[in-house]
Jmol script that loads the backbone (N, CA, C; Angstrom):
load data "model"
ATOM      1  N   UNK A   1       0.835  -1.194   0.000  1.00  0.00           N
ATOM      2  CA  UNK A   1       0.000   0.000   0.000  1.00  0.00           C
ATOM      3  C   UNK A   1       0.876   1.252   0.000  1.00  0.00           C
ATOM      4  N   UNK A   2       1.858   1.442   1.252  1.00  0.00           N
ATOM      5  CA  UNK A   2       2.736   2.606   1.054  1.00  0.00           C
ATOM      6  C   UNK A   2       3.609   2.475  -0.236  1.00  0.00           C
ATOM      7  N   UNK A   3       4.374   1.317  -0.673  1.00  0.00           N
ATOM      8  CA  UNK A   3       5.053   0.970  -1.634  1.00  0.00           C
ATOM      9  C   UNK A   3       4.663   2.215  -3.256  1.00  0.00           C
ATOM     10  N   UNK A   4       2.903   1.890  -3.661  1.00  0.00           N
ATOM     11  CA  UNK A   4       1.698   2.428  -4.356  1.00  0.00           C
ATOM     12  C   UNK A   4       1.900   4.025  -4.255  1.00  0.00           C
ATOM     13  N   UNK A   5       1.506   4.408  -3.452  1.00  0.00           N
ATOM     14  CA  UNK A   5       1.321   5.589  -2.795  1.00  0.00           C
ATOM     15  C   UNK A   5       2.802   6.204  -3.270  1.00  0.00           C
ATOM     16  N   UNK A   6       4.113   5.514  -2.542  1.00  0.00           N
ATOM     17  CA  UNK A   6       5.642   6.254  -3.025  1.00  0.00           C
ATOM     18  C   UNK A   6       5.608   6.625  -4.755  1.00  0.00           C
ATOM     19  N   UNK A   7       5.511   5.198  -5.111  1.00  0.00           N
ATOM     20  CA  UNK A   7       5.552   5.294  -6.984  1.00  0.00           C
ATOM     21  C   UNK A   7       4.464   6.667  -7.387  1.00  0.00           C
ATOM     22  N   UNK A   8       3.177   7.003  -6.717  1.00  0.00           N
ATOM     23  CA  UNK A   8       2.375   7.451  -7.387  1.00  0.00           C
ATOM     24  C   UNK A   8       3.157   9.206  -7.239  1.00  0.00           C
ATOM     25  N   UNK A   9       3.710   9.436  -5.843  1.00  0.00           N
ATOM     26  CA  UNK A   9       3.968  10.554  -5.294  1.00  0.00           C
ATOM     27  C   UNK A   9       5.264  10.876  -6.086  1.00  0.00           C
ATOM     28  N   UNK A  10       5.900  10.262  -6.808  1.00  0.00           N
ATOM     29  CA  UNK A  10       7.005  10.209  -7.716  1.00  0.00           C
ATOM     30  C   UNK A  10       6.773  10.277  -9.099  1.00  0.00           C
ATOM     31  N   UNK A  11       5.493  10.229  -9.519  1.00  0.00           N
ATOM     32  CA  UNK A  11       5.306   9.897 -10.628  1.00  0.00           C
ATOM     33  C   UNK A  11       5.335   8.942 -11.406  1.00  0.00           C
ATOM     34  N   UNK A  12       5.578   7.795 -10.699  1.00  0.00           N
ATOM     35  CA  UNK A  12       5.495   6.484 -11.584  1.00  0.00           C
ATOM     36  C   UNK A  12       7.546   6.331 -11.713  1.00  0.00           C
ATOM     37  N   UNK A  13       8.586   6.952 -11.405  1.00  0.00           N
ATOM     38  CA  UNK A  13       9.869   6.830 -11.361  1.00  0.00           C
ATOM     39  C   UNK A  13       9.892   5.811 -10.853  1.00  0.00           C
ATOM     40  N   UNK A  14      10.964   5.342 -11.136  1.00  0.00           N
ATOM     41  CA  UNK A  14      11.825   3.815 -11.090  1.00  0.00           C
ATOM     42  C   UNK A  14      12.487   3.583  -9.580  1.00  0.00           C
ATOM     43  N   UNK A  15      12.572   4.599  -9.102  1.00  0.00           N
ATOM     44  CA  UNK A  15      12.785   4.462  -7.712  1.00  0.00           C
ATOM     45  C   UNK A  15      12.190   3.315  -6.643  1.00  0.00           C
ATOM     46  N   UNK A  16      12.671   2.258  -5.941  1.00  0.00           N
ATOM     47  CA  UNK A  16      11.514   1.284  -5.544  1.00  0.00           C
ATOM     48  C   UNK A  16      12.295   1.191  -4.016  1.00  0.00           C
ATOM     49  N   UNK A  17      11.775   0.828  -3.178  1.00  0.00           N
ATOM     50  CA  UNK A  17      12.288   0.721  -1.830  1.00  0.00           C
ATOM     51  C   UNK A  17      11.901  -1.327  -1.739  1.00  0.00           C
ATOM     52  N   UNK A  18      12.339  -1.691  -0.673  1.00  0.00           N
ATOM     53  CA  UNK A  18      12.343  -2.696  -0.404  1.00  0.00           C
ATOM     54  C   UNK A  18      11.244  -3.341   0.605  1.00  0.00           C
ATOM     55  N   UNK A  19      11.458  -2.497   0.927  1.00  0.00           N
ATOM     56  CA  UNK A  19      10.395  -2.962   2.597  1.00  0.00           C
ATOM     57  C   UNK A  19       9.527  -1.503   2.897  1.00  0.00           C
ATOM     58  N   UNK A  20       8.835  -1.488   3.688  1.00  0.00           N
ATOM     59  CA  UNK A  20       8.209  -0.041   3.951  1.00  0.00           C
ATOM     60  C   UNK A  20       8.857   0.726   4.880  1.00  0.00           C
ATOM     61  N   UNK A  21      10.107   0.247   5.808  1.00  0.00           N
ATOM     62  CA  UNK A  21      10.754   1.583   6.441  1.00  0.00           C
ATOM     63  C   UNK A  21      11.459   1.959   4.977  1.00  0.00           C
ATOM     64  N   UNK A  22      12.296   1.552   4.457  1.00  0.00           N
ATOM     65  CA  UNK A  22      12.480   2.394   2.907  1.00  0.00           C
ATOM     66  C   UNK A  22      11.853   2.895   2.286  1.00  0.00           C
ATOM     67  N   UNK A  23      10.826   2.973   1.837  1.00  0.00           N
ATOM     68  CA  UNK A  23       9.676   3.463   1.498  1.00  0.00           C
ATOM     69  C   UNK A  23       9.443   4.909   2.105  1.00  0.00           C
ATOM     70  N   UNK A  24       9.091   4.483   3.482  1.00  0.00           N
ATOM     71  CA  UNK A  24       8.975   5.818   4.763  1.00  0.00           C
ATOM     72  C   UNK A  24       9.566   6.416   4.489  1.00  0.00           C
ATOM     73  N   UNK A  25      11.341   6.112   4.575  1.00  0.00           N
ATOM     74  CA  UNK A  25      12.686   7.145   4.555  1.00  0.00           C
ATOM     75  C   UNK A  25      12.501   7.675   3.082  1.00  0.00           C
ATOM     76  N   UNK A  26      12.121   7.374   1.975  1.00  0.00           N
ATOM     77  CA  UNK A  26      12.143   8.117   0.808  1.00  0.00           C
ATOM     78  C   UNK A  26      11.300   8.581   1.016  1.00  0.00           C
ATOM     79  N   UNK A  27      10.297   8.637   1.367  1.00  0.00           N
ATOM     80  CA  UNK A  27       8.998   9.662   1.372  1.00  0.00           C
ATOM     81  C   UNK A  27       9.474  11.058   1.920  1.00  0.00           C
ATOM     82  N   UNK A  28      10.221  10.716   3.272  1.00  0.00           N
ATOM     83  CA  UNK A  28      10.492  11.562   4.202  1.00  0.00           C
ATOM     84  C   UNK A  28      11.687  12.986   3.089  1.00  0.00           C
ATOM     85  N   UNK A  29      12.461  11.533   2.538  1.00  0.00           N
ATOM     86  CA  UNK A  29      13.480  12.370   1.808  1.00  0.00           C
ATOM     87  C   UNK A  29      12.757  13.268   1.012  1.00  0.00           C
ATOM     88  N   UNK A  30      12.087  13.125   0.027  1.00  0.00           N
ATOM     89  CA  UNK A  30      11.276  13.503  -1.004  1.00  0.00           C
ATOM     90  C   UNK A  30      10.801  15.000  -0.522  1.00  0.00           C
ATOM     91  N   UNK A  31      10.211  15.090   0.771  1.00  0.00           N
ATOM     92  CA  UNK A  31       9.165  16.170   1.242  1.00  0.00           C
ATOM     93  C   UNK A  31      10.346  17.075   1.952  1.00  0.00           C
ATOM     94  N   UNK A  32      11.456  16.672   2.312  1.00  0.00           N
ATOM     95  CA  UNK A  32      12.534  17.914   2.804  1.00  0.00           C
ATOM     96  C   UNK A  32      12.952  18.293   1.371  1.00  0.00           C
ATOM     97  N   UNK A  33      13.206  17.173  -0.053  1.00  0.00           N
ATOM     98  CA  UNK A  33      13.952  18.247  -1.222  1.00  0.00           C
ATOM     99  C   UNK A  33      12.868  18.738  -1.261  1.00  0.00           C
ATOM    100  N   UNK A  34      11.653  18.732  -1.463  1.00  0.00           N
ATOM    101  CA  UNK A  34      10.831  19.841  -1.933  1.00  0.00           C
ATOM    102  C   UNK A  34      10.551  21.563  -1.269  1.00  0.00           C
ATOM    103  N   UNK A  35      11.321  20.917   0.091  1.00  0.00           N
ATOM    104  CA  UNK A  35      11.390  22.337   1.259  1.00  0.00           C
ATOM    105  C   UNK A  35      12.516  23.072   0.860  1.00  0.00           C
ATOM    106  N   UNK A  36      13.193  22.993  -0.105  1.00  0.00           N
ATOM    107  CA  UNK A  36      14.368  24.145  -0.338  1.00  0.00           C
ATOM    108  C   UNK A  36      14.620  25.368  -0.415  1.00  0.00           C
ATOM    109  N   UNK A  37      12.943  25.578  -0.557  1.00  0.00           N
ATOM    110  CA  UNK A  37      13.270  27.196  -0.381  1.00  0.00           C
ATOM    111  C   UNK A  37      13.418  27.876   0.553  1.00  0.00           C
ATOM    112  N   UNK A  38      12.897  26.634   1.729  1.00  0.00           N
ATOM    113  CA  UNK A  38      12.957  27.290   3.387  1.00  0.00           C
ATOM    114  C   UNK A  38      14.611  27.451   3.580  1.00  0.00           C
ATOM    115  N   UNK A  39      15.576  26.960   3.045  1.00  0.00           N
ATOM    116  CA  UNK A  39      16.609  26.829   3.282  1.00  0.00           C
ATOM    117  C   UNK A  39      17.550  28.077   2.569  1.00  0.00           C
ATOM    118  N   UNK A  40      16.703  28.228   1.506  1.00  0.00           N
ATOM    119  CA  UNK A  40      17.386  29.823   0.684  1.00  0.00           C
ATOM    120  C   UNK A  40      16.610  30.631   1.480  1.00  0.00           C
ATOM    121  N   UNK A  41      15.615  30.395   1.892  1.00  0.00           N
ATOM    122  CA  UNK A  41      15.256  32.138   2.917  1.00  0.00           C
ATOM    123  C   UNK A  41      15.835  32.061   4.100  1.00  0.00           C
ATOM    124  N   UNK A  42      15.910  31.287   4.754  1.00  0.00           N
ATOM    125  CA  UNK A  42      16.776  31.103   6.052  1.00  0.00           C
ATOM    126  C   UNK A  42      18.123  31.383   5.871  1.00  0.00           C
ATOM    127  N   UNK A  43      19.087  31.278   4.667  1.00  0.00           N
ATOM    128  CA  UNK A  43      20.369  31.923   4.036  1.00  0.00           C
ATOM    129  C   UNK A  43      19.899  33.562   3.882  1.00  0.00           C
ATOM    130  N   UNK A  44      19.303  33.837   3.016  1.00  0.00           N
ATOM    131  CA  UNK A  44      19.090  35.232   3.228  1.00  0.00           C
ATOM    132  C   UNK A  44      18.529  36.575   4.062  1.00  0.00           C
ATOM    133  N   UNK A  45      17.722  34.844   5.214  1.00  0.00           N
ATOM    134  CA  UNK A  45      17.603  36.106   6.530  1.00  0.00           C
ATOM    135  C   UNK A  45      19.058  36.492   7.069  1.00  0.00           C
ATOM    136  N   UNK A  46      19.472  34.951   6.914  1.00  0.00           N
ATOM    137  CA  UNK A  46      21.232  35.094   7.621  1.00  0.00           C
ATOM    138  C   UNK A  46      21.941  36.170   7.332  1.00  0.00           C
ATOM    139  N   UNK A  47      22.134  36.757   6.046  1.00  0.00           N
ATOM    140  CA  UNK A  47      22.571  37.365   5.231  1.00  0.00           C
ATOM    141  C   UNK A  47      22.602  38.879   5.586  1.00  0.00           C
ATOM    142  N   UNK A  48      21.144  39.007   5.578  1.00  0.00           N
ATOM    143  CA  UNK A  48      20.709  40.148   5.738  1.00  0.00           C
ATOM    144  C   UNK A  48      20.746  40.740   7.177  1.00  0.00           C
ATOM    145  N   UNK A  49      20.488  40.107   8.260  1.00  0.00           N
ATOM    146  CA  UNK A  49      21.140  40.123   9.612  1.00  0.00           C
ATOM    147  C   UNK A  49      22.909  40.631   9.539  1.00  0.00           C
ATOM    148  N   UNK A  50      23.495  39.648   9.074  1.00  0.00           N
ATOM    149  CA  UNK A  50      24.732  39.968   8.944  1.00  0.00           C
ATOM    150  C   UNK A  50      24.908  40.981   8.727  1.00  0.00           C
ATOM    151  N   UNK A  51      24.454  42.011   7.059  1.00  0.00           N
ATOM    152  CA  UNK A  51      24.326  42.982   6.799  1.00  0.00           C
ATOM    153  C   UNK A  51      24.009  44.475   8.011  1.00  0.00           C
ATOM    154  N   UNK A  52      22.934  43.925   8.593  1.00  0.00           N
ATOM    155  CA  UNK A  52      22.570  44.433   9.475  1.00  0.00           C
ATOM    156  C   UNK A  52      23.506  44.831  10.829  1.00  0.00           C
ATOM    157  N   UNK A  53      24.274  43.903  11.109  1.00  0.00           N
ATOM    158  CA  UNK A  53      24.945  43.997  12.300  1.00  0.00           C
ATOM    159  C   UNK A  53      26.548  44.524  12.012  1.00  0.00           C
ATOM    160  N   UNK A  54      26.367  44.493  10.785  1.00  0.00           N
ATOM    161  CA  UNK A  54      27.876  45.261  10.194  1.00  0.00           C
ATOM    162  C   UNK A  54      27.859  46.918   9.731  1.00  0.00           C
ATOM    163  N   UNK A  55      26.489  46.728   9.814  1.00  0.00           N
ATOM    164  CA  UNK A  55      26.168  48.564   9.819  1.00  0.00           C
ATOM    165  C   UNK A  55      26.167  48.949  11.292  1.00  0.00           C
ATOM    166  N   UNK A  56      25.764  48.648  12.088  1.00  0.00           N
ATOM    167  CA  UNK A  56      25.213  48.918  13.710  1.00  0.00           C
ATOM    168  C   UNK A  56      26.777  48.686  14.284  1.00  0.00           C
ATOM    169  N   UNK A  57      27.634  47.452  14.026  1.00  0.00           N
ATOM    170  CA  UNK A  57      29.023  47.205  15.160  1.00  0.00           C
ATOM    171  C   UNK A  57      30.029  46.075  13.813  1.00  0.00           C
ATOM    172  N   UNK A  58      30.555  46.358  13.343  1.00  0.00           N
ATOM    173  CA  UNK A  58      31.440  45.690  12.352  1.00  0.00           C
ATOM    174  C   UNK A  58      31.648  44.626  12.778  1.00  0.00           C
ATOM    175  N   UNK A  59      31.701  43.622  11.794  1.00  0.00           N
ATOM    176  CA  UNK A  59      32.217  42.192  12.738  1.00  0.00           C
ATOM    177  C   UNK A  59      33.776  41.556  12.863  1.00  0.00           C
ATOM    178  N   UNK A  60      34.519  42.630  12.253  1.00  0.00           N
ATOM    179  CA  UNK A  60      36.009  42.948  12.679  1.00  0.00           C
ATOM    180  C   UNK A  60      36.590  41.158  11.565  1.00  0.00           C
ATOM    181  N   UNK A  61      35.954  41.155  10.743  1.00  0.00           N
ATOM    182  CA  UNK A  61      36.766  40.030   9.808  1.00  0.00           C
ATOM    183  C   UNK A  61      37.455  40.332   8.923  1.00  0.00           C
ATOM    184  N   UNK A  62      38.109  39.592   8.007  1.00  0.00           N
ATOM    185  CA  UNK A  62      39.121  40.030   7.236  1.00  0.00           C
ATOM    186  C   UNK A  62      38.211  40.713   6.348  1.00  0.00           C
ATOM    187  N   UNK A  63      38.421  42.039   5.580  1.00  0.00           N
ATOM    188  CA  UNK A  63      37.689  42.301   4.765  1.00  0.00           C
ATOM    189  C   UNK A  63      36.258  42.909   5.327  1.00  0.00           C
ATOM    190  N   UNK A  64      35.991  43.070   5.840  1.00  0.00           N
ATOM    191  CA  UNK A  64      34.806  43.013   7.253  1.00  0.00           C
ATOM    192  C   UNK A  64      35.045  44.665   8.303  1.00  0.00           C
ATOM    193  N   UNK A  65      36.203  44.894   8.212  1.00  0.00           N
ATOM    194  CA  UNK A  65      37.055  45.770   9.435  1.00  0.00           C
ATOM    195  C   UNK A  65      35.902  47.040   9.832  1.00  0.00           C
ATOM    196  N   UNK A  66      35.723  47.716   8.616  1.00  0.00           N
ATOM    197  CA  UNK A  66      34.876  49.090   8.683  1.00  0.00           C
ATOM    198  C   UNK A  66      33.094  48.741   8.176  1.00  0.00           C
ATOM    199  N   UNK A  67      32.796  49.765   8.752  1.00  0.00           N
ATOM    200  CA  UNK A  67      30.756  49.761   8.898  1.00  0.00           C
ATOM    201  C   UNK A  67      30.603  49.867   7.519  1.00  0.00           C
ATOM    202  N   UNK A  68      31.037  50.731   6.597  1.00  0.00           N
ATOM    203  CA  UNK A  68      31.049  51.101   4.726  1.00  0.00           C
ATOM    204  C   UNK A  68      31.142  49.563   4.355  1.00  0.00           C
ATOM    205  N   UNK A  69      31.781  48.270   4.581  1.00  0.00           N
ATOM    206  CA  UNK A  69      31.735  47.235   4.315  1.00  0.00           C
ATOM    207  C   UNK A  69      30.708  46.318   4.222  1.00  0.00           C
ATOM    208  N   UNK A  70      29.640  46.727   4.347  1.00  0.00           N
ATOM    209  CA  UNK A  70      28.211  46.118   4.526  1.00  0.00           C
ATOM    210  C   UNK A  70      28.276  45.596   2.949  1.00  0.00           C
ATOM    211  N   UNK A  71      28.461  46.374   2.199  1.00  0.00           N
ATOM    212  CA  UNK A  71      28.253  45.993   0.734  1.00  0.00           C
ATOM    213  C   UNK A  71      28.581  44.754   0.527  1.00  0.00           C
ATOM    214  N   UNK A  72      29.556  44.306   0.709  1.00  0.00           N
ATOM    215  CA  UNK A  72      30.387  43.367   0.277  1.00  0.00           C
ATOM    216  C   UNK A  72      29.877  41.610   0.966  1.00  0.00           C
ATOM    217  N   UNK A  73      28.836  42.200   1.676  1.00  0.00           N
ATOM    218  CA  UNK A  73      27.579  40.867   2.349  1.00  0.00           C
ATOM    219  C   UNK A  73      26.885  40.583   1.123  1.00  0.00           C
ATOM    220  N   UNK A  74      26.603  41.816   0.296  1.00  0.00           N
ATOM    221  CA  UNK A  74      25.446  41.619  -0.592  1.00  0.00           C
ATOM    222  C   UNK A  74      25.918  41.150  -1.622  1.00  0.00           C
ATOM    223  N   UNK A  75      27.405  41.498  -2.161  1.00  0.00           N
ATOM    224  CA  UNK A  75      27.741  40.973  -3.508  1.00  0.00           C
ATOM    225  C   UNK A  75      28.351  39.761  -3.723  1.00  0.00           C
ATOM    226  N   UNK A  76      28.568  39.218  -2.230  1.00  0.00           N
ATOM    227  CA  UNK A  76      28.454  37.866  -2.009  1.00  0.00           C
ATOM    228  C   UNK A  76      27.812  36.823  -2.159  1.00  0.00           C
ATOM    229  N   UNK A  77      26.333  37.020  -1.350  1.00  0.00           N
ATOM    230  CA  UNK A  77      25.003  36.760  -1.609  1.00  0.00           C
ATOM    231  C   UNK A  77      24.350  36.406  -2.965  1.00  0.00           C
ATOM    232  N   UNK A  78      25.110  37.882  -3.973  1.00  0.00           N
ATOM    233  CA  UNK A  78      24.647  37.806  -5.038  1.00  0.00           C
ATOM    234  C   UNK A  78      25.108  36.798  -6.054  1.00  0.00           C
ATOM    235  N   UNK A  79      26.813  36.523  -5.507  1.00  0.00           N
ATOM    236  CA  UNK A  79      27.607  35.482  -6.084  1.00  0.00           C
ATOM    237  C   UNK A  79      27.162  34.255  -5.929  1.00  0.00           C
ATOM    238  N   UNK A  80      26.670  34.056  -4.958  1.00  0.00           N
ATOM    239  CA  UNK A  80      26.309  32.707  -4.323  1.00  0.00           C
ATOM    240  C   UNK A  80      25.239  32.510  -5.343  1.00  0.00           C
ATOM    241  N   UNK A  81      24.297  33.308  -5.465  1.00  0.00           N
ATOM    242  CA  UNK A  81      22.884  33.004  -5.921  1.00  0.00           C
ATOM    243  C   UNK A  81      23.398  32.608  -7.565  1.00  0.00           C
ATOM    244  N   UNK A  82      24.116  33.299  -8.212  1.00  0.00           N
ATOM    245  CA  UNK A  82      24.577  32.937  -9.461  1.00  0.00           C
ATOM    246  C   UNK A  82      25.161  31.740  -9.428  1.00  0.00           C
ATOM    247  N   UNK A  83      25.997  31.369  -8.949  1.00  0.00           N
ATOM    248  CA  UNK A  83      26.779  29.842  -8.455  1.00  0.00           C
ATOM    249  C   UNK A  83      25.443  28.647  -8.824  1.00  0.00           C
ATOM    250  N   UNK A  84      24.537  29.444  -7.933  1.00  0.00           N
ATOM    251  CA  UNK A  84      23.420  28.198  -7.546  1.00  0.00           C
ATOM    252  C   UNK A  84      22.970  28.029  -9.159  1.00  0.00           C
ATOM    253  N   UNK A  85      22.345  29.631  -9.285  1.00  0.00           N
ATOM    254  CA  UNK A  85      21.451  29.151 -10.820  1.00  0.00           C
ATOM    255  C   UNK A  85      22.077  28.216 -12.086  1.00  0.00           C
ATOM    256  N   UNK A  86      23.718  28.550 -11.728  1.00  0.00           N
ATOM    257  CA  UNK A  86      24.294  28.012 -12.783  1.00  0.00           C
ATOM    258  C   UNK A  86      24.518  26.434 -12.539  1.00  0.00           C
ATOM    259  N   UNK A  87      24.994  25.822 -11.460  1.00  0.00           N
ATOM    260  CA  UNK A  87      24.708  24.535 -10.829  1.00  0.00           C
ATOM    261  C   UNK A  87      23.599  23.963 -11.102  1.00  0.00           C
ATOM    262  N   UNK A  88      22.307  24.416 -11.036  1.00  0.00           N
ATOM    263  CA  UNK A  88      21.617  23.643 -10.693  1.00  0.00           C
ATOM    264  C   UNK A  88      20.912  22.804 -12.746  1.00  0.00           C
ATOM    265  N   UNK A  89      19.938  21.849 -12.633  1.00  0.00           N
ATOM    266  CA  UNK A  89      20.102  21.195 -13.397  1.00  0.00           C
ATOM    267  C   UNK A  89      18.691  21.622 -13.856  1.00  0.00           C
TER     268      UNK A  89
END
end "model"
wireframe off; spacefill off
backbone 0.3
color backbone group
């Protein structure tokens, strides 16, 4: 029955588990990749905090030293995000 249910929630993919705790654990897997975006907004609250706390008290890192350095959170950020789009498939 769960076996049914995995194939259908997949689309009919070739993916097959063995027993139903496998089954379970792919299900489980399945419904965190689909949560990824919680994981890019939770990076860009990070981000933006950071930003935040480097305007208010510098965070004295390399590159980091002076409050005018805030920028350099964002064009990071922005690097990252390009990295991703280009990575991904």
């Amino acid at each position: 029955m769960l076996n049914a249910a995995y194939r259908q929630s997949l689309g009919g993919a070739a993916l097959v588990a063995t027993d139903d705790a496998g089954v379970a654990k792919a299900l489980r897997l399945t419904m965190l990749l689909q949560h990824e975006g919680n994981m890019q907004k939770a990076i860009a609250l990070i981000l933006l905090m950071a930003m935040a706390v480097q305007l208010i008290w510098p965070l004295g890192l390399p590159g980091l030293r002076h409050r005018r350095d805030f920028w350099k959170i964002a064009v990071f950020a922005i690097v990252m995000m390009m990295v991703t789009v280009l990575i991904r498939p």
